[in-house]
C-alpha positions as CSV (number, residue, x, y, z in Angstrom):
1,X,-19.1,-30.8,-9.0
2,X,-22.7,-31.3,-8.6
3,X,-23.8,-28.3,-8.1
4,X,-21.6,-27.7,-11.9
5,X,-23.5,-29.6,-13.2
6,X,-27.2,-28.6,-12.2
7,X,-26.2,-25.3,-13.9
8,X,-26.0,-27.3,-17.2
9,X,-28.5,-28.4,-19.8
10,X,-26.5,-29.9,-22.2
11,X,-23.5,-31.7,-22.4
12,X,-21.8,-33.0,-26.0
13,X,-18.7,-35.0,-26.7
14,X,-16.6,-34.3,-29.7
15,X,-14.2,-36.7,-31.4
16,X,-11.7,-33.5,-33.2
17,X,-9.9,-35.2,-35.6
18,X,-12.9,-36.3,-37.7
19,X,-14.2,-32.5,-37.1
20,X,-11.0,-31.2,-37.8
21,X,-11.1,-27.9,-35.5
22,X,-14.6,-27.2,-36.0
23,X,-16.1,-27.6,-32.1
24,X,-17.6,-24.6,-30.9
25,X,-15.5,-22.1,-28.9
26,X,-18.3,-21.9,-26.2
27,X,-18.2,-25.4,-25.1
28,X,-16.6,-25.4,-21.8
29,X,-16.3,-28.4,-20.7
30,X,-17.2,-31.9,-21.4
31,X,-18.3,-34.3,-19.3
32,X,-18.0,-38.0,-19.1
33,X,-20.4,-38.8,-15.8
34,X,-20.0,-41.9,-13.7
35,X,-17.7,-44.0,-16.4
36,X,-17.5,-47.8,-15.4
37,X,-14.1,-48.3,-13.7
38,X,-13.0,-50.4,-17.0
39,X,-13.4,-47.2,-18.8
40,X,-10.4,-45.8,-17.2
41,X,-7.5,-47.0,-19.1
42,X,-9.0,-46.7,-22.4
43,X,-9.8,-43.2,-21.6
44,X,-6.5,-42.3,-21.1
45,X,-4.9,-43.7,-24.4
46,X,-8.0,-41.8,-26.1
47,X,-7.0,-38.4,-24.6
48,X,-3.4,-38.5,-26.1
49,X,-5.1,-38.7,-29.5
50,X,-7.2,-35.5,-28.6
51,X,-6.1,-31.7,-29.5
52,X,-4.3,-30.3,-26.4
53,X,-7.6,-27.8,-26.5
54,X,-9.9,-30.0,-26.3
55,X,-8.0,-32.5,-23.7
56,X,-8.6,-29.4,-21.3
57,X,-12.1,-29.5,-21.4
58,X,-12.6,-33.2,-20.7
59,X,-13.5,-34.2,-17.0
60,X,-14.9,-37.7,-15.6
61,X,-17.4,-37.2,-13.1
62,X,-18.8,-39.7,-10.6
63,X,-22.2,-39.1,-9.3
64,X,-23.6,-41.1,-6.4
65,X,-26.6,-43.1,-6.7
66,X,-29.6,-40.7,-7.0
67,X,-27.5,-37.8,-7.7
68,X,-27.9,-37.2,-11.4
69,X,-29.2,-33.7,-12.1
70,X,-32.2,-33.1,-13.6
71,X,-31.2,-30.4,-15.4
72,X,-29.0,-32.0,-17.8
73,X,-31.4,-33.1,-20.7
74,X,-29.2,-34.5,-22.9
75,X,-25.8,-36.4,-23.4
76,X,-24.9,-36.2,-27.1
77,X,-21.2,-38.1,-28.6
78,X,-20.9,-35.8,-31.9
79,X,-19.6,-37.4,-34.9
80,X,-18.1,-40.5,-33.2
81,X,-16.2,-42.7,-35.4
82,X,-17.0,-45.9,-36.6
83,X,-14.9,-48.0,-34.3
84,X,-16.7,-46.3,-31.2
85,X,-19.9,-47.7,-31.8
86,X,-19.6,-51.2,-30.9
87,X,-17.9,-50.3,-27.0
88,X,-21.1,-47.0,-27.2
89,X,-23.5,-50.1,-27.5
90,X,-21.7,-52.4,-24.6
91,X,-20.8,-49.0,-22.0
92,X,-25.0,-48.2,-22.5
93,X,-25.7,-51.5,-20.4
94,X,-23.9,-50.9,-18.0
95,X,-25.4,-47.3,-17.6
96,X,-28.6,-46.5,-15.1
97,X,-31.9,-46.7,-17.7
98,X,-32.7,-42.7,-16.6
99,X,-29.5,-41.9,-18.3
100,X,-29.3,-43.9,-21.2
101,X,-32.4,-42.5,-22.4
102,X,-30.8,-39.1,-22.5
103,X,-27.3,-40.5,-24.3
104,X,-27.4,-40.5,-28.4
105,X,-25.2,-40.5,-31.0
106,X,-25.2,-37.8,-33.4
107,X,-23.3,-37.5,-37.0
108,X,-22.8,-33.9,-38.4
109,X,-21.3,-34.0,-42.3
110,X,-17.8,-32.2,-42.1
111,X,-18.8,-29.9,-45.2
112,X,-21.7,-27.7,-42.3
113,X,-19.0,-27.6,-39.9
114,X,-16.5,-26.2,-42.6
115,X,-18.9,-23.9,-43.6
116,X,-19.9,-22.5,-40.0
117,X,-16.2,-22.1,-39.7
118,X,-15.9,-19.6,-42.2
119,X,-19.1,-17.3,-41.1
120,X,-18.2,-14.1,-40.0
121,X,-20.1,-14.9,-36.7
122,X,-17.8,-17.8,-35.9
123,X,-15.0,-15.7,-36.6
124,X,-16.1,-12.9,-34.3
125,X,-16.8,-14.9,-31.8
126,X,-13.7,-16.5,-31.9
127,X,-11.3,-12.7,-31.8
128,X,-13.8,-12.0,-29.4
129,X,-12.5,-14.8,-27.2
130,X,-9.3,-14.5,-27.5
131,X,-9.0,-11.0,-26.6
132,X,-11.0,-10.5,-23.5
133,X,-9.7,-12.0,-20.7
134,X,-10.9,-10.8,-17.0
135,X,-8.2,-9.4,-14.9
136,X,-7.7,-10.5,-11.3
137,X,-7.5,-7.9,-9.0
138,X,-4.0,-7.6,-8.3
139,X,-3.4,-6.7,-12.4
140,X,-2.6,-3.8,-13.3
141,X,-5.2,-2.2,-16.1
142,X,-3.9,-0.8,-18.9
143,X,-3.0,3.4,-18.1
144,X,-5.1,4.4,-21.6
145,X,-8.5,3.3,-20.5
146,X,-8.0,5.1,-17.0
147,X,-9.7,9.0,-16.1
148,X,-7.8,11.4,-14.9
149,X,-11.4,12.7,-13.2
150,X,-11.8,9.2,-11.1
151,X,-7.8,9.3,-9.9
152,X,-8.7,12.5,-8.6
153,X,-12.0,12.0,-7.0
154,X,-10.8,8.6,-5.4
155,X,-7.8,10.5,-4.0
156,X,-10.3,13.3,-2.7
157,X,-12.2,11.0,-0.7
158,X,-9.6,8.9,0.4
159,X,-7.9,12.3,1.7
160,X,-11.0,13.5,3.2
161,X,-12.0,9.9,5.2
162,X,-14.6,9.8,3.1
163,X,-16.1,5.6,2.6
164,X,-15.9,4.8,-1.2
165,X,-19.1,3.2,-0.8
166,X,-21.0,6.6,-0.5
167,X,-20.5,6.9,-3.7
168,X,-24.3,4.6,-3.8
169,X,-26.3,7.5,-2.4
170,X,-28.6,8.5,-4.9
171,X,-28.1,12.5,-3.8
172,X,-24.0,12.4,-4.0
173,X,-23.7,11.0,-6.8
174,X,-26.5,13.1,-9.1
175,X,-24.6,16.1,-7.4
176,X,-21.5,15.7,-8.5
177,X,-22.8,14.9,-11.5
178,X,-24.7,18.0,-12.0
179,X,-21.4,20.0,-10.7
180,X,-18.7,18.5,-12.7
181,X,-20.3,17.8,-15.7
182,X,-18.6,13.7,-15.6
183,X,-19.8,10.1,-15.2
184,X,-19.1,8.9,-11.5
185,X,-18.2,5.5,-12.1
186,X,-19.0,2.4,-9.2
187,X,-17.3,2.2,-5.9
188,X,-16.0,-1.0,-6.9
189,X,-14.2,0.4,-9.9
190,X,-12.5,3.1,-7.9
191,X,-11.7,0.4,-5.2
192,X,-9.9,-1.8,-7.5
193,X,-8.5,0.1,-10.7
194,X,-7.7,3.5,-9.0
195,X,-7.2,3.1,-5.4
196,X,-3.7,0.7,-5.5
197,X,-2.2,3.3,-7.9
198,X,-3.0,5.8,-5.1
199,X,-1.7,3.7,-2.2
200,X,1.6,2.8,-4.5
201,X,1.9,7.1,-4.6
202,X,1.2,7.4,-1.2
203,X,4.0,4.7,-0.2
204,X,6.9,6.1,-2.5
205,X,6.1,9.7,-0.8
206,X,7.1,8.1,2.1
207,X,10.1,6.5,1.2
208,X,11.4,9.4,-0.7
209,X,10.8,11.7,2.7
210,X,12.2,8.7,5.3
211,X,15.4,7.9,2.8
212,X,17.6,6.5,5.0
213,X,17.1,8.3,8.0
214,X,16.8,7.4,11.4
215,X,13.6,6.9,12.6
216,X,10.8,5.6,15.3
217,X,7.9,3.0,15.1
218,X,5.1,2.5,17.4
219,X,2.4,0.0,17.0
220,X,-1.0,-0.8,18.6
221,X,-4.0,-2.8,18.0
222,X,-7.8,-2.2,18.1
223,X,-10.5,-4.4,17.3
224,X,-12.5,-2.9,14.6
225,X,-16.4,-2.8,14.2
226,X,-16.3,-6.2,12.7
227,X,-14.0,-7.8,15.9
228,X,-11.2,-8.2,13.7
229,X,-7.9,-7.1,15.4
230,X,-6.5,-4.6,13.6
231,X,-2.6,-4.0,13.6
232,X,-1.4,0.0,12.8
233,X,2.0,0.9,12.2
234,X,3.2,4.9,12.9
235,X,6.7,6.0,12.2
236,X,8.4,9.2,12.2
237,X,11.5,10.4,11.8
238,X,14.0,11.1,14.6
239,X,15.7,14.7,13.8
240,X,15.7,18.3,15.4
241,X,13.0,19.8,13.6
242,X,9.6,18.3,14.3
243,X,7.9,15.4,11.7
244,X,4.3,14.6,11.5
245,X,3.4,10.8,12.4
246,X,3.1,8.8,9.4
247,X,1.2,5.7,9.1
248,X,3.1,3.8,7.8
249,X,0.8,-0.6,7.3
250,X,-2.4,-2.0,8.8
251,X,-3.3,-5.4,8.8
252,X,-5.7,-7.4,10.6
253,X,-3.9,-10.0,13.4
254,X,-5.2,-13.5,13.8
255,X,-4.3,-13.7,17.0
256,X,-2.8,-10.6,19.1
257,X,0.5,-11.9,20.5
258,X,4.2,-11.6,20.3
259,X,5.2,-13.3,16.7
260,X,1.9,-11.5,15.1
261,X,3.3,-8.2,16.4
262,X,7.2,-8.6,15.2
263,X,5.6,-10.1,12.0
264,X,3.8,-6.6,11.9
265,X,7.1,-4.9,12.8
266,X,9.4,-6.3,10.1
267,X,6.5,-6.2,7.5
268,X,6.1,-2.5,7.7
269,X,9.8,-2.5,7.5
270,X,9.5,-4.4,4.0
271,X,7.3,-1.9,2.9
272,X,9.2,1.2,4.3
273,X,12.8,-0.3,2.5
274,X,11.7,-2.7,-0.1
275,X,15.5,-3.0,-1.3
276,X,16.7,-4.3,2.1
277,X,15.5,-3.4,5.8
278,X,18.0,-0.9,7.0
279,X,18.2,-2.4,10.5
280,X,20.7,0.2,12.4
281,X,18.1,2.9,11.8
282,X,15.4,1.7,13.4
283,X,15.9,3.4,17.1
284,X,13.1,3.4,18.7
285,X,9.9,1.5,19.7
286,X,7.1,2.7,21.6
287,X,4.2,0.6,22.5
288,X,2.0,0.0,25.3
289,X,3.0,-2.2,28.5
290,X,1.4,-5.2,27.6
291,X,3.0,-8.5,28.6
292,X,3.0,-9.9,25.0
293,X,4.3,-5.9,23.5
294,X,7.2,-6.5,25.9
295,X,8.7,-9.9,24.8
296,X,7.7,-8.9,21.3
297,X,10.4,-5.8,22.1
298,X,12.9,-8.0,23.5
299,X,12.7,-9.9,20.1
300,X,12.8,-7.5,18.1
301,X,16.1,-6.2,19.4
302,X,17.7,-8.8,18.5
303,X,17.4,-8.4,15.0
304,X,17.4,-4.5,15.4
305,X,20.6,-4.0,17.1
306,X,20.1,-0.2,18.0
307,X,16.7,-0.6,18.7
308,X,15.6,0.8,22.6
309,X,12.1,-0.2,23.7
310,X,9.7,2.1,25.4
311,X,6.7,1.1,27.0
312,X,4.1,4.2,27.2
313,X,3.7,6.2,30.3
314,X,0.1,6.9,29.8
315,X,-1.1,3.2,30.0
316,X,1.0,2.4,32.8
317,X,-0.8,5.2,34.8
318,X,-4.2,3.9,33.2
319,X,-3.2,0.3,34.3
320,X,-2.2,1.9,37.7
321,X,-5.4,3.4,38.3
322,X,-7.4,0.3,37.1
323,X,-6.2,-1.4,39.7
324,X,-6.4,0.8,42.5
325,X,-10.0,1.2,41.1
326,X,-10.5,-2.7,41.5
327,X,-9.0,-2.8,45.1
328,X,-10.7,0.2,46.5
329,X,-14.4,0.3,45.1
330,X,-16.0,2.6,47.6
């Protein structure tokens, strides 16, 4: 909160009903810092007489001793009625002499304030605040404003392992825009408006190819260059004609034991049959011969009645050797 209000340089209260509507749209909030205790009760019987607007904006903040900010030049109460100004004159005793030189009382005739609502400036600003709002970044954006061009380029480099972030070099991105003629937009926008589109294609072209087949899952971690433990998920299908390995989720573990790896399991299942895990078609499930792989296997079958766990034959001969390597060092 403090650190809020360093960033400000001026703070006003507004009393609406003798303004009528006519506070400024770019007042954010308003602050009532270190109120008395008294001061509680009456301020909540004065909020219910507030505009539902303006009862959003209005905060008490308590400050402790020495904490005031600098910053904050002045405290103005804007067109306070009359009745305020005998408790204004009693609350400014009982409020530190460094900040009730900065407190003041300020009257504005309700004829300027009628008059600055109907500018055109006031009412620009005032569409203009209404209709932007910043998405978060799991909204969609609206399909008009998007390019064709960057769908395509992100899907290139995602196909070809290529880091969005290269997309920063100076050389790569003049060439490509000497050679295709187009604005190459920001990393960031192709990381946030254009790559979930791609991942949501990617995911439904694997449904549509799985269905409701049979099929196999194997899953391994790795730590990745950061240390995080990195969970993948690769399925195929079981038939007689050969399938490519498909990977299928990736997620980073907190911890890399038996519930973080059935958690992995039934979560790439989620995502591989959204409308209900199809539990008699998972066969298979290949991992390594790790202690915690193993009782994660045994759980799993539980839930996955046809499921038959395989521990790979490569790391038990890798784990063989290591051993003999340990016992027999010359």
């Amino acid at each position: 909160m403090l650190k809020m209000l360093r960033n400000a340089t001026f703070q006003a209260t507004f009393f609406p009903r003798d303004i009528k509507g006519g506070y400024p749209a770019k007042l954010k909030k308003v602050l009532i810092v270190t109120a008395p205790l008294w001061f509680k009760a009456p301020f909540k019987i004065l909020r219910l007489f507030v505009r539902e607007k303006l009862r959003d904006r209005v905060f008490t903040v308590s400050i402790p001793q020495g904490g005031y900010p600098a910053k904050l030049k002045k405290v103005l109460i804007v067109t306070a009625p009359l009745w305020f100004k005998a408790p204004f004159k009693i609350l400014r005793l009982f409020v530190r002499e460094k900040l009730r030189d900065r407190v003041f009382t300020v009257s504005i005739p309700q004829f300027l304030v009628q008059q600055h609502i109907t500018t055109s400036k006031h009412q620009a600003n005032k569409q203009l605040n209404s209709k932007q709002r910043q998405l978060f970044l799991t909204q969609p954006t609206t399909s008009n404003v998007r390019s064709e061009f960057n769908i395509d380029l992100c899907r290139s480099l995602i196909s070809a392992d290529i880091p969005l972030y290269k997309l920063k070099n100076k050389v790569f991105r003049e060439f490509l825009e000497k050679y295709t003629q187009h604005t190459i937009p920001d990393e960031s926008t192709l990381r946030k408006t254009y790559a979930p589109s791609i991942y949501d294609e990617t995911i439904q072209k694997i449904r549509d190819e799985i269905k409701d087949s049979s099929i196999w899952v194997s899953i391994d971690e790795t730590p990745d260059k950061e240390g995080r433990l990195v969970g993948n998920v690769v399925i195929g299908l079981l038939s007689e004609q050969y399938s490519e390995r498909i990977l299928l989720h990736c997620d980073v573990l907190e911890k890399c034991n038996n519930k973080t790896i059935v958690k992995l399991f039934n979560e790439a299942m989620g995502i591989l049959w959204p409308k209900g895990i199809m539990y008699d078609n998972v066969l298979f499930f290949i991992s390594d011969a790790a202690p915690y792989m193993v009782k994660a296997g045994q759980a799993l079958s539980v839930v996955y009645p046809k499921l038959t766990h395989f521990t790979c034959v490569a790391h038990a001969f890798h784990r063989v050797a290591e051993v003999v390597r340990d016992n027999f060092l010359k």
